[in-house]
C-alpha positions as CSV (number, residue, x, y, z in Angstrom):
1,X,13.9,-0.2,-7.5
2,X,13.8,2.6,-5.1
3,X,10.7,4.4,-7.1
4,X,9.6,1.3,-8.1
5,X,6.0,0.2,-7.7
6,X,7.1,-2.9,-5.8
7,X,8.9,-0.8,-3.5
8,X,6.3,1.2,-2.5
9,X,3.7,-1.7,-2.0
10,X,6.3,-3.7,0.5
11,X,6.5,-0.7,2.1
12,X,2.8,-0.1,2.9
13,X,2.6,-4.1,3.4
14,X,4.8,-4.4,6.0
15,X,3.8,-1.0,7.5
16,X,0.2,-2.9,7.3
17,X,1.6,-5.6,9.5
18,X,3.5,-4.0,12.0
19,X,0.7,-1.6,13.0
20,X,1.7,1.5,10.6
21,X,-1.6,1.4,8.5
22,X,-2.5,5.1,8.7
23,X,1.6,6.5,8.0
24,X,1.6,3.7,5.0
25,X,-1.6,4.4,3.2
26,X,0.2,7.2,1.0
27,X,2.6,4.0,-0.1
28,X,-0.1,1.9,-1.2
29,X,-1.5,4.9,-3.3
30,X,1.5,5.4,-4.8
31,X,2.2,1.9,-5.6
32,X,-1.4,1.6,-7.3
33,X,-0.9,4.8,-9.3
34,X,2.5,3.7,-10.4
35,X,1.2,0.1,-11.2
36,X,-3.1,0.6,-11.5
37,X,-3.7,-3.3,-12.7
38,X,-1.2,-4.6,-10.2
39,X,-4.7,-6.5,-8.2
40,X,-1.7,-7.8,-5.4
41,X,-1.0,-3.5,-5.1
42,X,-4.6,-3.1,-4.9
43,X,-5.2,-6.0,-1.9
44,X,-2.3,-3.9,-0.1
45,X,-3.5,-0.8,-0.5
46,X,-7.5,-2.0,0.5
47,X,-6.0,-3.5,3.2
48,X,-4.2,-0.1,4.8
49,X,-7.6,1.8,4.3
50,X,-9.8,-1.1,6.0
51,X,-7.1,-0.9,8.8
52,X,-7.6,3.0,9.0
53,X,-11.7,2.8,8.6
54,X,-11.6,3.8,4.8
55,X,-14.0,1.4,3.7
């Protein structure tokens, strides 16, 4: 599971939550790259760049 889309998406979630936005962006790339029609990957990942100003 370790270089598992999923993986990398709970990462950057959690990161998201706790205040981590900016380190966990890379995460939430990865995750969509790994996983591109995952939409749930995709709310993560839009979420870490509105938390960073990357609208």
């Amino acid at each position: 599971m370790r270089n598992s889309a999923e993986f990398w998406n709970r990462i950057c979630w959690v990161g998201c939550l706790y205040g981590y936005a900016k380190a966990v962006l890379r995460f939430g790339e990865k995750a969509v790259t790994l996983d591109p029609d995952n939409k749930s990957y995709q709310h993560n990942r839009g979420l870490a760049r509105v938390l960073t100003g990357d609208l």
